[in-house]
C-alpha atoms as one frame of an Amber mdcrd trajectory, in Angstrom:
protein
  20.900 -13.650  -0.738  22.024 -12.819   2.826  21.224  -9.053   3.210  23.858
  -6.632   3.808  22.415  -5.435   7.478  22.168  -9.289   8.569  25.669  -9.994
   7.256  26.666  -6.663   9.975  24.412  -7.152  12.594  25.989 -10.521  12.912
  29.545  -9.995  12.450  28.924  -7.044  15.402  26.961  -9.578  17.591  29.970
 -11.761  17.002  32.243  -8.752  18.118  30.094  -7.737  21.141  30.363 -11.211
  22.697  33.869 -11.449  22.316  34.060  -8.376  24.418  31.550  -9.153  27.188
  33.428 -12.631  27.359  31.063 -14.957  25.611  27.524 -13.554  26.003  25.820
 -10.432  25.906  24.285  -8.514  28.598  21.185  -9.484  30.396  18.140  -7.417
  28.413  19.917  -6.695  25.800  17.969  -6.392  22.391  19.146  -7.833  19.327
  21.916  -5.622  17.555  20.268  -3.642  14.505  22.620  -2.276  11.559  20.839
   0.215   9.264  21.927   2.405   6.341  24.099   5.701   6.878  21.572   8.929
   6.716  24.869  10.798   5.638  27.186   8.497   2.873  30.657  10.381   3.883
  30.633   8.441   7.088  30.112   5.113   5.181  27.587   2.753   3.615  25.902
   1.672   7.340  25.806   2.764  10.862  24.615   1.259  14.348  24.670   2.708
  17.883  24.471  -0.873  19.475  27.904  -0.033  21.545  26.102   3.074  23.083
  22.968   1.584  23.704  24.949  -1.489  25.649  27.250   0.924  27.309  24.481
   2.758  29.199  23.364  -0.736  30.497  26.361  -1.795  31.943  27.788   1.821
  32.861  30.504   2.148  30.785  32.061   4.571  28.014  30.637   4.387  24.940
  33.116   5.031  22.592  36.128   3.216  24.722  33.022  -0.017  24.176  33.269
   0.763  20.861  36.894   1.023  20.375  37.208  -2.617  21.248  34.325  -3.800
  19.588  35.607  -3.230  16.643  39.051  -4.484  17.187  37.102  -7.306  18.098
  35.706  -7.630  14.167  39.055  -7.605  12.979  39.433  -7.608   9.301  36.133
  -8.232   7.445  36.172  -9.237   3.801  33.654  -7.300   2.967  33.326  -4.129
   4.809  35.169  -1.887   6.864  34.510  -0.610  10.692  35.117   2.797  11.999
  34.502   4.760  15.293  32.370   8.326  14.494  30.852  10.440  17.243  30.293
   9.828  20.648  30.181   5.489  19.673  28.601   5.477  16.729  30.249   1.960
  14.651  30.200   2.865  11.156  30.738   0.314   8.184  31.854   0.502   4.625
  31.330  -1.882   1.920  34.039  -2.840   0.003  33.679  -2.119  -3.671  34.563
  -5.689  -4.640  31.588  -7.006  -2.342  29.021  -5.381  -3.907  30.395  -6.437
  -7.280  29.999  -9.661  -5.767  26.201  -8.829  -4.681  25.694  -7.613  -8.424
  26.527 -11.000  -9.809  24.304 -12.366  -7.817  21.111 -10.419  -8.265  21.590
 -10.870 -11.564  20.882 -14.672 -11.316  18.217 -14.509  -8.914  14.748 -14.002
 -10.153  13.966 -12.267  -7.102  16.798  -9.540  -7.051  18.163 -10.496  -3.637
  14.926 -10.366  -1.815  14.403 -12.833   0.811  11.254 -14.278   1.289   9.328
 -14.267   4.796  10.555 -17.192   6.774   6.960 -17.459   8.845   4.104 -16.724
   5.805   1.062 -15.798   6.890  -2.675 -15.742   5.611  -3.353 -12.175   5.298
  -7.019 -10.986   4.253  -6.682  -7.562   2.714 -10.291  -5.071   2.508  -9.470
  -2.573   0.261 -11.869  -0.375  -2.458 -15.003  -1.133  -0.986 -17.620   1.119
  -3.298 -21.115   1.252  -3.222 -23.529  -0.246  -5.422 -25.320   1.920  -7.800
 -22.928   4.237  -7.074 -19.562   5.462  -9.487 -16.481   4.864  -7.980 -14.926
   8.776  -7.358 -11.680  10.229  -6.603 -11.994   9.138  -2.884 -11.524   5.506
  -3.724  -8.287   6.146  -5.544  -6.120   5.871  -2.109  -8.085   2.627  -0.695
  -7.844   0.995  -4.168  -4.526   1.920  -4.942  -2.789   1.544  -1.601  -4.375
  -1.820  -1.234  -3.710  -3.577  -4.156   0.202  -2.530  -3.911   0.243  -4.124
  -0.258  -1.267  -7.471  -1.840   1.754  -7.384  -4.707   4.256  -6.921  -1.790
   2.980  -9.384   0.582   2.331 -11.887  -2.270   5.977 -11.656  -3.766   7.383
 -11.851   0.238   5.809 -15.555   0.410   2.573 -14.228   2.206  -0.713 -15.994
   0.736  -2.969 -12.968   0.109  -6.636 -12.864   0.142  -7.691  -9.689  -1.650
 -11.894  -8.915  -0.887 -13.867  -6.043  -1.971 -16.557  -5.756   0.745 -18.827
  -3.481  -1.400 -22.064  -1.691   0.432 -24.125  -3.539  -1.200 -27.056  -3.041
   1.976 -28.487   0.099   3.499 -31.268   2.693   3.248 -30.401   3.962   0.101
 -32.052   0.960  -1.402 -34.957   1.584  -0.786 -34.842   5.025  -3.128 -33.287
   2.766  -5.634 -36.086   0.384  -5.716 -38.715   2.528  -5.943 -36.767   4.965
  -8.601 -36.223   1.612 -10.640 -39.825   0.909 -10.996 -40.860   4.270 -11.425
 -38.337   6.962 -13.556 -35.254   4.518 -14.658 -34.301   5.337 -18.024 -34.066
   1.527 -19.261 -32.017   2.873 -22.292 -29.840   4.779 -20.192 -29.177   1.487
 -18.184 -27.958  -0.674 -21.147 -25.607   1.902 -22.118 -23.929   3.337 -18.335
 -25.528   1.217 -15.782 -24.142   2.726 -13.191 -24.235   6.430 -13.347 -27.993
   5.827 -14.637 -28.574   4.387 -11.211 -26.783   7.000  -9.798 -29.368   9.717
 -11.636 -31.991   7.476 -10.300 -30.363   7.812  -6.698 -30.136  11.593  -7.200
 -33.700  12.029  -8.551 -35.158  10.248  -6.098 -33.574  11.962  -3.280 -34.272
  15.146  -4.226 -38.313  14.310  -4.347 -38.212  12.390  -1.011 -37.019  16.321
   0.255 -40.304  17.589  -1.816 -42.544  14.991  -1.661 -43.177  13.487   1.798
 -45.245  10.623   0.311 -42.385   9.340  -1.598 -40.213   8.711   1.144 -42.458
   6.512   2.678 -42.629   4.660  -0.561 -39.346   4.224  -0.316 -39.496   3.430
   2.865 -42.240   0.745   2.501 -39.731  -0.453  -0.576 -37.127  -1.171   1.396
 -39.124  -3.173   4.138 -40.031  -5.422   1.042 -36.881  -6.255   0.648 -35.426
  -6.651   3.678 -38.646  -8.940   4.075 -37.542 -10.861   1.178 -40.015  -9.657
  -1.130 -38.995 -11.798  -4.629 -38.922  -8.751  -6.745 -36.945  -6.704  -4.915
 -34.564  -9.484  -4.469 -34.337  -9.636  -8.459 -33.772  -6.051  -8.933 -31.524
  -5.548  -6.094 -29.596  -8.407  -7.779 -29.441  -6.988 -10.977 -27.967  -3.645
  -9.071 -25.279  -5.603  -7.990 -24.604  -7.055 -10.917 -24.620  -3.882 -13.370
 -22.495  -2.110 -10.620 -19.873  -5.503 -10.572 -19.586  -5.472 -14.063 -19.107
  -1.202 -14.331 -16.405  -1.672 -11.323 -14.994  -4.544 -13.037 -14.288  -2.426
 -16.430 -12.442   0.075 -14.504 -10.427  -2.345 -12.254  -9.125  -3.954 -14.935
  -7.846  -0.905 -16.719  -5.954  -0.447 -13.129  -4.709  -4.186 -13.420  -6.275
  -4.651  -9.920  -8.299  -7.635  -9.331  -9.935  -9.318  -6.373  -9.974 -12.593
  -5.304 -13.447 -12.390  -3.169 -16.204  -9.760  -3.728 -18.334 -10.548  -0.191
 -20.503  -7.186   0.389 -22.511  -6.145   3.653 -25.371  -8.505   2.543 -23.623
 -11.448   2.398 -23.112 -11.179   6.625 -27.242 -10.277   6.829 -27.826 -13.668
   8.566 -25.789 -14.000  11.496 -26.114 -10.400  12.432 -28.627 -11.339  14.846
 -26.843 -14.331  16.420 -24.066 -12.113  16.923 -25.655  -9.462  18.949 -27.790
 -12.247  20.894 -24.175 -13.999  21.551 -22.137 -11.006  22.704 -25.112  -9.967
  25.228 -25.420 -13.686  26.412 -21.446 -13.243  27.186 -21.617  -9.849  29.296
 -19.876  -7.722  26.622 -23.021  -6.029  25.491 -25.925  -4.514  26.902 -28.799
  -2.544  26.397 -28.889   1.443  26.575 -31.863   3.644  26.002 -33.482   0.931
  23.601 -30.375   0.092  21.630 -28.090  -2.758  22.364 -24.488  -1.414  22.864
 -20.570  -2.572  24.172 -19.152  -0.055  26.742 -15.624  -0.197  27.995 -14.522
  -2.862  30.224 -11.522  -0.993  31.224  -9.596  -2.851  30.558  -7.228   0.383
  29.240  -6.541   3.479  30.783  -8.696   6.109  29.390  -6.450   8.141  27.270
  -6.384   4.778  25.224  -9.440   3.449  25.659 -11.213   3.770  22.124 -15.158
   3.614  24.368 -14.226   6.849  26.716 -13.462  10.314  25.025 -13.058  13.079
  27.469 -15.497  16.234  28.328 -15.347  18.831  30.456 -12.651  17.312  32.394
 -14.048  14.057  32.278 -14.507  10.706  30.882 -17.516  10.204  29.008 -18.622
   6.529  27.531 -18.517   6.226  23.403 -20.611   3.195  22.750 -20.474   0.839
  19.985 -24.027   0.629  18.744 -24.615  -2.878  17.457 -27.992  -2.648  17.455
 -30.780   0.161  17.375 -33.494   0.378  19.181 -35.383   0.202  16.117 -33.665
  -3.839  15.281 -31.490  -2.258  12.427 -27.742  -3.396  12.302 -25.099  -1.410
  11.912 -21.197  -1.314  10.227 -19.947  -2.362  13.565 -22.254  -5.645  13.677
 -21.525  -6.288  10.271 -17.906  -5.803  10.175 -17.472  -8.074  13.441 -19.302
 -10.837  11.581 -16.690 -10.152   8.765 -13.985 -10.425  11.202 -15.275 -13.954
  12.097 -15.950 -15.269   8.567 -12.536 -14.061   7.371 -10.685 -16.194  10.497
 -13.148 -19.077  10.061 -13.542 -19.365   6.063  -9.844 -18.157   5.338  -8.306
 -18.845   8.483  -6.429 -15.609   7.983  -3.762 -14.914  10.460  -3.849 -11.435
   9.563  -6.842  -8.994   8.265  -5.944  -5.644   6.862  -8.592  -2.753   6.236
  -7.112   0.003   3.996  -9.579   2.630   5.057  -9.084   6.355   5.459  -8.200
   7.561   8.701 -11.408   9.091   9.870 -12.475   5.548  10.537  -9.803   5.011
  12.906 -12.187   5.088  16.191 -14.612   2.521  14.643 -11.588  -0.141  13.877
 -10.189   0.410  17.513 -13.671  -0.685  18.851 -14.175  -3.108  16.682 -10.895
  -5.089  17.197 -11.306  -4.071  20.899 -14.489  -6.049  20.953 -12.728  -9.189
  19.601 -10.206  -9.171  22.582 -13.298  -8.709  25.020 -14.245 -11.865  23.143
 -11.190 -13.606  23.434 -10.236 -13.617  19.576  -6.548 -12.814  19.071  -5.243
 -11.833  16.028  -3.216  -9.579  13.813  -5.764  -7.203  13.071  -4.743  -3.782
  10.928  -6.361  -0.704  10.368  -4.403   1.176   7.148  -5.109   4.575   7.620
  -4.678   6.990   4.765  -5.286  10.784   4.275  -6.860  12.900   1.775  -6.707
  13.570  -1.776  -6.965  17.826  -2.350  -7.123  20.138  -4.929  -4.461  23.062
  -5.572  -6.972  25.302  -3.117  -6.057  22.325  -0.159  -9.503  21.587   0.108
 -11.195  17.828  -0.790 -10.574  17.700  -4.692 -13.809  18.437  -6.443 -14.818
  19.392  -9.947 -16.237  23.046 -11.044 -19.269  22.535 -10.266 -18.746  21.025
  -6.314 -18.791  17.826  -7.586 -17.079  14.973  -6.433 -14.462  13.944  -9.673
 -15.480  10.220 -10.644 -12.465   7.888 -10.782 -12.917   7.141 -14.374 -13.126
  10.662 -15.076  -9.396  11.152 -13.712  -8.203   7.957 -15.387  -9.191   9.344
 -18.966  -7.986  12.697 -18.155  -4.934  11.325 -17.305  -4.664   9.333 -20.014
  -5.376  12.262 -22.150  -2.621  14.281 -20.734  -0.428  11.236 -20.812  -1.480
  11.036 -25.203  -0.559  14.655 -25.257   3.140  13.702 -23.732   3.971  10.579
 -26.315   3.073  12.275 -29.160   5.072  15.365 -28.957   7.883  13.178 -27.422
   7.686  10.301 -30.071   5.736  11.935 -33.401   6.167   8.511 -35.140   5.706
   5.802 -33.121   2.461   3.751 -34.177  -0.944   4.794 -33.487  -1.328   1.639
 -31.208   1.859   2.272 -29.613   1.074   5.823 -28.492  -2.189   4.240 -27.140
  -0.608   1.500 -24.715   2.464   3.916 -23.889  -0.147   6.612 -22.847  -2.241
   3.862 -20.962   0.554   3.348 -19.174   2.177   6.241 -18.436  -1.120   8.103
 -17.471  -2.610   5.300 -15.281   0.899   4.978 -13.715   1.088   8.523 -12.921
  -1.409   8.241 -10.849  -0.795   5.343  -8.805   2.809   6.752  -8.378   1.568
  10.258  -7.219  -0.792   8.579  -4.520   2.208   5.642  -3.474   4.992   8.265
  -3.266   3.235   9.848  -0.721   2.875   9.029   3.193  -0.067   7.121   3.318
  -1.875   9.182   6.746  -0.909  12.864   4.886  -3.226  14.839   3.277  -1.967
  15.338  -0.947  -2.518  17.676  -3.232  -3.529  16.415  -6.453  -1.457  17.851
  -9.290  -1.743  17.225 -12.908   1.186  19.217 -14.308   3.236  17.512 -11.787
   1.706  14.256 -11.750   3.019  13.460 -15.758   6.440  15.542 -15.621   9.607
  13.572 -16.862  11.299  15.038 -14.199  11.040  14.633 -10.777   9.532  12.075
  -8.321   7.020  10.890 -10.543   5.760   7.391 -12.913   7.118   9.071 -16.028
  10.327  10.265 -15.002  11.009   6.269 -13.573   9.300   4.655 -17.041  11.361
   7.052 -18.639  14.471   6.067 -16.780  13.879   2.041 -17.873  13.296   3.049
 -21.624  16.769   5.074 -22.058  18.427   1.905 -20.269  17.044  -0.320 -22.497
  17.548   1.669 -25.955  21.385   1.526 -24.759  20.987  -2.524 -25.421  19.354
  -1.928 -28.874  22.608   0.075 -30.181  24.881  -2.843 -29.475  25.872  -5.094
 -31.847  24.736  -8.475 -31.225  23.194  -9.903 -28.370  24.926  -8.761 -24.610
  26.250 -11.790 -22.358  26.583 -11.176 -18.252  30.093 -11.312 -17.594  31.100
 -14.425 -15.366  33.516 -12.372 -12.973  32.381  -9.901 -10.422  31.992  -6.504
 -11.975  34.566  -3.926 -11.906  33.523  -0.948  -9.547  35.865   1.862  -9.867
  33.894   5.001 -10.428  32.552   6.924  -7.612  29.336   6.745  -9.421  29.428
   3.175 -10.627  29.878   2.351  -6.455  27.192   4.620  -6.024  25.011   2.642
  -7.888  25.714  -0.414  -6.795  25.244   0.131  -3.283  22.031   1.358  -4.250
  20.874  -1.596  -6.095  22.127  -3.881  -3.261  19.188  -2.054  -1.089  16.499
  -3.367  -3.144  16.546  -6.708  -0.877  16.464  -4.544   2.067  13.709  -1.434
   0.578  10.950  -4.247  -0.147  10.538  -5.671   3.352  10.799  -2.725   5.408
   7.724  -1.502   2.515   5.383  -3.872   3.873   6.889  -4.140   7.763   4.747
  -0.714   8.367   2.463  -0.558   5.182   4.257   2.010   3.506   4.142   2.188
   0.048   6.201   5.284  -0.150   9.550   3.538   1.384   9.643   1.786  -2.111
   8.624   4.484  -4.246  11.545   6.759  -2.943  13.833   4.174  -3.598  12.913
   3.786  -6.958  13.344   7.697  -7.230  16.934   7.462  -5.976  17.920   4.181
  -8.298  16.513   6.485 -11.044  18.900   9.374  -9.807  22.057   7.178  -9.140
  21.758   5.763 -12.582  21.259   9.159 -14.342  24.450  10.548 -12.416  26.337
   7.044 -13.791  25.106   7.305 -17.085  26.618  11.259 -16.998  29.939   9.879
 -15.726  30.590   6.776 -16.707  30.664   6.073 -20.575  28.952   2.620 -21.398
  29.252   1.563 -25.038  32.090   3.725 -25.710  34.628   1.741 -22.943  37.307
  -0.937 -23.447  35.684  -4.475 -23.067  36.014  -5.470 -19.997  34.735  -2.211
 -18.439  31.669  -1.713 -21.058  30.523  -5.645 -19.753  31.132  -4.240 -16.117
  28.863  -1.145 -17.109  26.291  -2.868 -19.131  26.217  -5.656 -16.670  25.029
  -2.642 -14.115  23.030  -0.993 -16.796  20.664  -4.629 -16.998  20.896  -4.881
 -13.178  19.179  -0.950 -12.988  16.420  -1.934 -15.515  15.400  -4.927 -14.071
  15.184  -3.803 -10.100  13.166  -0.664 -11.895  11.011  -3.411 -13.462  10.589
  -5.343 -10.619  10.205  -2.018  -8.177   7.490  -0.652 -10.704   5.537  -3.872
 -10.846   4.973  -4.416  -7.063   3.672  -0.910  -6.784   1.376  -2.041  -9.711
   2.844   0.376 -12.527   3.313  -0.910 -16.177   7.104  -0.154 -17.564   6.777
   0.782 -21.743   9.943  -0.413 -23.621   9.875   2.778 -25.367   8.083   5.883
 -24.734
């Protein structure tokens, strides 16, 4: 289904010729239509009649006078002169009755797929091993997974990898804790958080105990060596942590289609390094082998130079340390090369929190100094915070473990559905509160703008009211207990539905933006586009449901209103699915 912007942008490209006598001006952009910011001046606006008439000197709104004598009567919208030139449309009522029909017979709602898919690699989650996943992950994991339902359902073919630190120092403790104070009963029962005790314990007598560090130490040559053992138990860490991980990702419905960690990219680290210095790109500085700028940008954008005391001052990329080690930067250029060779992704997408943003500007900075072009994204996200707008902790200064704020949400979510709905089922109240809990808190992270800071709010989190999960589940369930009061099953009417009502309009122009809501989502990576939208369906249909009567009309208009009634559930459905949030028939 031809979009509703498309359908004006080219009638008014149609217009705009007619009135520049056949073609449009030299550097001219294409003509952009997008929806009204204020509904009492109509549906859809553009400003393409000022932006021309400043090119070729004229007067905007005497441009835009004739432009749209020059569209004439449209069967499905009006044109209107507002402002200084604005061209402002409204949709006919019968057109988007017309619309309505035919999301209802499309699968898809109205939403066009991409006509150029890509290969997208998304890195998203990214723990560590013998380590819980904590409240920290939640915007990674969360964020990333809902990108991967978007671009998937768009026509994109989505690679989704966990590159989990699976590498590193902190091995070493772990080895030498596992032979020496792991609890093995501890282990069969929470593998990871007894690893994480072993971590902890560890650490603490490496501060105390000199001698232990450089058991540790000595441990972790071993296995960077290739010692067997220490291959078999840093194995098994990997394994105990997958299967932990695994337990909690599939409570979030998010799965991966890859799980390649740091390790995997161990071998061609040093061909790497030896190839970029061959090339000129690095060099070596004070012992360590580094890439400087090659200034190619001017300094206030060039992500090696930061500026000092009035100056610029180099910020190397370190891809090797004087000592031989490798670092993220080595490691995640390999990655970049294994994704474009092995996946031949067209386009690699790292949903990592904003502090990282220097590194990823380096890194893809390298590539062009290597002469690999691609579509290369760094998804930047804020914090989570507490209610004192400081990093969200427990009691105790703890960081709050991700499974911990599932179950508590959960919990809260138990607390909801069984003063709400006293007799549903036992295992009803269970899935319901599954749902609504886990979906509260995707939707309180996806409803926000992914680079702001967010303060993380229980009471608010699981209210029916407001922008929130429960409030949209909600919204679904009392349209679908309307269906179970009819009589008999309901049949789609053939004919166009009836819009009338102010309200039943309203609503229909706001379902028609669902094929327009879910590109613009992924065109910038923002989750939150979508989740508004939802909010506002949810709100149009409330203020319907208050004005127009449904089961109560004469025929014809109750098929009109029940016709809109389906349409509302299933865009909710659909809406609350791509963000990764499970819809309850009943709550």
């Amino acid at each position: 289904m031809t979009t509703i912007p498309t359908l004006l942008a080219d009638q008014l490209t149609r217009a705009l010729k007619e009135v520049f006598g056949g073609e449009m001006p030299e550097n001219s952009s294409g003509v952009s239509v997008s929806a009204a910011q204020d509904l009492r001046f109509g549906d859809y606006q553009s400003n393409a009649a000022m932006v021309l008439a400043k090119k070729v000197g004229s007067n905007p709104r005497e441009l835009a006078t004739k432009v749209v004598e020059a569209l004439g009567d449209m069967s499905f919208a009006t044109a209107e002169i507002a402002g200084p030139g604005f061209i402002n449309f409204r949709v006919k009522p019968e057109y988007y009755g017309e619309c309505m029909n035919e999301m209802l017979k499309d699968d898809r709602l109205g939403v066009p797929r991409v006509k150029t898919p890509k290969r997208i690699v998304i890195d998203f989650s990214a723990p560590n091993v013998a380590k819980p996943m904590h409240v920290g992950h939640i915007r990674s994991t969360i964020i990333g997974d809902t990108l991967a339902r978007l671009a998937r359902f768009m026509g994109h073919t989505v690679i989704t990898d966990n590159h989990i630190g699976d590498w590193g120092t902190q091995f070493g403790m772990i080895l030498w804790g596992w032979k020496n104070i792991l609890d093995r009963e501890n282990l069969e029962k929470d593998p990871i958080n007894a690893l994480l005790d072993v971590y902890k314990e560890v650490n603490k007598r490496c501060k105390e105990q000199p001698h232990t560090l450089e058991d540790c130490k000595a441990e972790l040559v071993k296995l960077q060596g290739g010692d067997e053992e220490n291959l078999t138990i840093w194995r098994r860490c990997i394994e105990v942590t997958q299967e932990g991980l695994k337990k909690i990702y599939d409570r979030l419905d998010i799965h991966f289609d890859v799980w390649l960690g740091e390790s995997f990219y161990n071998e061609s680290l040093p061909g790497l390094v030896e190839s970029l210095i061959n090339s000129g790109i690095a060099r070596e500085s004070e012992g360590a082998v580094c890439v400087f700028s090659d200034g190619f940008h001017k300094p206030q954008n060039d992500p090696f130079l930061v500026s000092k005391d009035g100056e610029w001052q180099p910020v190397p990329a370190i891809i090797r340390k004087a000592d031989g080690a490798f670092l993220y930067a080595t490691t995640d250029l390999a990655t970049l090369d294994y994704r474009i060779r092995h996946f031949h992704a067209d386009s690699i997408w790292y949903v990592v929190g904003a502090p990282q943003e220097k590194h990823f500007k380096q890194i893809f900075d390298i590539q062009r100094m290597r002469g690999i072009s691609g579509d290369f994204r760094h998804v930047a996200f804020g914090s989570i915070l507490g209610k004192d707008k400081r990093p969200f902790k427990t009691r105790d200064g703890e960081t709050v473990s991700l499974q911990d704020v599932i179950d508590e949400a959960v919990q809260r979510a138990t607390r909801v559905v069984c003063e709400k709905s006293p007799d549903m089922p036992d295992d009803e109240k269970k899935l319901v509160a599954e749902a609504v809990g886990i979906g509260a808190i995707k939707f309180a992270e996806l409803s926000q703008n992914r680079l702001s800071d967010y303060v993380f709010d229980w009471d608010k989190m699981l209210s029916l009211s407001g922008d929130t999960a429960p409030y949209l589940q909600n919204s679904y369930v009392r349209i679908r207990s309307i269906f179970r009061k009819l009589d008999g099953e309901f049949s789609l009417p053939e004919l166009p539905l009836q819009l009338r009502d102010a309200a039943e309009i309203h609503l229909a122009r706001t379902l028609v933006r669902f094929s327009e809501i879910v590109p613009s989502t992924l065109d910038d990576c923002r989750p939150n586009i979508l989740a508004a939208y939802l909010h506002d369906l949810a709100r149009a249909f409330h203020s319907f449901y208050e004005a127009c009567p449904v089961l109560r009309s004469d025929a014809t208009v109750r098929d009109s209103r029940l016709a809109l009634c389906e349409l509302t559930a299933r865009v909710l459905h659909l809406g609350m699915d791509l963000l990764g949030i499970h819809v309850p028939e009943r709550m």
